[in-house]
C-alpha positions as CSV (number, residue, x, y, z in Angstrom):
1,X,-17.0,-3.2,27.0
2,X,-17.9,-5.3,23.8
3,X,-15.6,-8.1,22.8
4,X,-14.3,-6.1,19.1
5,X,-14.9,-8.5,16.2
6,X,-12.6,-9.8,14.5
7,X,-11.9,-7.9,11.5
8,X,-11.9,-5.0,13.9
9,X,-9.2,-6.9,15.9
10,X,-7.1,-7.1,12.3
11,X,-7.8,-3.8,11.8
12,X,-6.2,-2.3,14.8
13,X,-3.4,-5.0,14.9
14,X,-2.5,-4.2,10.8
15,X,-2.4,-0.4,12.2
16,X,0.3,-1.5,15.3
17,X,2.1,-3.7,12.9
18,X,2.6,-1.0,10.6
19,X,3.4,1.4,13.4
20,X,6.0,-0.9,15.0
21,X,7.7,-1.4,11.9
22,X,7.7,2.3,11.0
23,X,9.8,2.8,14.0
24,X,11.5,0.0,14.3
25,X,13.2,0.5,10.4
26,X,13.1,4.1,11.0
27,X,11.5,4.5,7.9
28,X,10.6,8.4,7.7
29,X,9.1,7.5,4.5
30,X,5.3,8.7,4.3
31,X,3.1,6.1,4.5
32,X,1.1,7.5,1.2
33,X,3.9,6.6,-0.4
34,X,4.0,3.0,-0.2
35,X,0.2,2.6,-0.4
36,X,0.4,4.8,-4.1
37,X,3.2,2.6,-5.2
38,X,1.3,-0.7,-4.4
39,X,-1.4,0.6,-6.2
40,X,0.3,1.5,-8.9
41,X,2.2,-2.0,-8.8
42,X,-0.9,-3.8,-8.4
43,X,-3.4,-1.8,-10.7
44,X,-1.4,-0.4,-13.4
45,X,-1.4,3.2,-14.5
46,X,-4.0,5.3,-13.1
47,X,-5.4,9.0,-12.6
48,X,-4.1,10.9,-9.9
49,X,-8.1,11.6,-8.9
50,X,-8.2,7.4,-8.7
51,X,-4.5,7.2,-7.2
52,X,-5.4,10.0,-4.5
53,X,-9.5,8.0,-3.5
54,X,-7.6,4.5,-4.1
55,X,-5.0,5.7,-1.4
56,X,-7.8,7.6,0.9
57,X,-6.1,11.3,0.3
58,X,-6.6,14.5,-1.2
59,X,-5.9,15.2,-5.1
60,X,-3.5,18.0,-4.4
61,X,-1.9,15.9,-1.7
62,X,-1.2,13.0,-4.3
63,X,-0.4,15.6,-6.9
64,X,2.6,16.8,-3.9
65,X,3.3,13.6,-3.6
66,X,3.8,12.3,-7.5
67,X,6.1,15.0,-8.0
68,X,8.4,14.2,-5.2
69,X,7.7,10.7,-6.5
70,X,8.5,11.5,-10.2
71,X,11.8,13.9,-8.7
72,X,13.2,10.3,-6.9
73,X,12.2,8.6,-10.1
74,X,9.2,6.2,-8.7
75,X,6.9,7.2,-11.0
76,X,6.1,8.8,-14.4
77,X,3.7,11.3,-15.1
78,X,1.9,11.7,-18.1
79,X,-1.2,13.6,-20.2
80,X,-4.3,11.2,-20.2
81,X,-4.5,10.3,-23.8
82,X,-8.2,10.6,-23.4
83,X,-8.5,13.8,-21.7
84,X,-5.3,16.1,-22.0
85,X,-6.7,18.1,-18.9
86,X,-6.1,14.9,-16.8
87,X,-2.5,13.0,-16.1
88,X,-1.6,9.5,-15.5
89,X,0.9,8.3,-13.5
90,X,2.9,4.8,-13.7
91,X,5.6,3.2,-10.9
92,X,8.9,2.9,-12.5
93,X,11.4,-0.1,-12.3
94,X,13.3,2.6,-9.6
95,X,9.9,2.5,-8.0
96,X,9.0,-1.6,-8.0
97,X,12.7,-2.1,-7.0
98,X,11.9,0.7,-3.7
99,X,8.8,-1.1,-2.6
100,X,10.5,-4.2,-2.9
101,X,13.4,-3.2,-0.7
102,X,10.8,-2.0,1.9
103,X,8.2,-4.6,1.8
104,X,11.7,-7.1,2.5
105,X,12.3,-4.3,5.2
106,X,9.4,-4.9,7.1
107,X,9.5,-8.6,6.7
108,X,13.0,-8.6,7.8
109,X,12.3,-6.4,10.9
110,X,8.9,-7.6,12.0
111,X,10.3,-11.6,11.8
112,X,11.5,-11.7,15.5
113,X,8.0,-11.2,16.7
114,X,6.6,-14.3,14.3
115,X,9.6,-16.3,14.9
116,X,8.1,-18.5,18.1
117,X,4.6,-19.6,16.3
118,X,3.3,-22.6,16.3
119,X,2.9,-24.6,13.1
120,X,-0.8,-24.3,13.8
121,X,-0.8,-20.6,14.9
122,X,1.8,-19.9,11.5
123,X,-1.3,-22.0,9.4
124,X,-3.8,-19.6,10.7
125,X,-1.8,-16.5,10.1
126,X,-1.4,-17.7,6.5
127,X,-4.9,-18.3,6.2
128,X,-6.0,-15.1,7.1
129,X,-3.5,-13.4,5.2
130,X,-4.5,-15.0,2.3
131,X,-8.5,-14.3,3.0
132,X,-7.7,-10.9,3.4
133,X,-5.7,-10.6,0.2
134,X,-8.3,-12.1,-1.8
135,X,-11.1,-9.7,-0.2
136,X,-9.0,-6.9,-0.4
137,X,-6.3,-6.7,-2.7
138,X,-7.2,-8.9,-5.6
139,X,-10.4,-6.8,-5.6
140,X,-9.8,-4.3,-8.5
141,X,-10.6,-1.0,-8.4
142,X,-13.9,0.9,-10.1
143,X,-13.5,4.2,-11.3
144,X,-14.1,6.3,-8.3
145,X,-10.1,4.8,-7.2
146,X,-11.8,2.1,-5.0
147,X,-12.3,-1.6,-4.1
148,X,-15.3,-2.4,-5.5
């Protein structure tokens, strides 16, 4: 067996992480969810085509989604103004206030297995989070809905 790399190693621990905190909040909320709200957070308004490629699903699995979304009050839906046939959807203050409250859920219920790092090994987590970040997630999206 091959030692994995290390973004493969991050990888697979950010899939655990998310896992373990899933079931440790007993958060039933679909994972979709949150990623489409980020987006939306992070990217402003977008197609539900670019929502559903920038969140790695189906169009009529976003569309499900954005309507319970816009039912809870997470998002707004509205006609493209540049092609009627289209619509656009936007995260609400309901919606930012939601991700916040689970994104302080997480960071509440993942502490404990943080809490006995090392300065050094707390420095190196907070220096790969922040190369990730800034290869990831300040990367904006092209039109096709992903990180370019």
């Amino acid at each position: 067996m091959t030692d994995p790399g290390p973004i493969e190693t991050i990888i697979s621990a950010a899939y655990s992480l998310g896992r373990i905190a899933a079931h440790r909040t007993g958060n039933d909320t679909p994972a979709a969810q949150w990623r489409a709200l980020a987006t939306l957070e992070r990217e402003g308004a977008l197609r539900i085509g670019e929502l559903a490629s920038a969140a790695r699903t189906t169009q009529p699995g976003m569309t499900r989604l954005i309507g319970q979304m816009a039912d809870e009050a997470l998002v707004t839906r509205s006609p493209d103004p540049d092609d009627s046939r289209a619509t656009v959807v936007r995260i609400t203050a309901d919606g930012r206030g939601a991700l916040a409250r689970w994104r302080a859920q997480l960071s509440e219920t993942l502490a404990p297995l943080f809490a006995d790092l090392t300065e050094d090994d707390r420095a190196a987590l907070e220096r790969t989070a922040q190369l990730l970040r800034e290869r990831t997630i300040e990367v904006p999206l092209n039109t096709s809905g992903r990180n370019q």
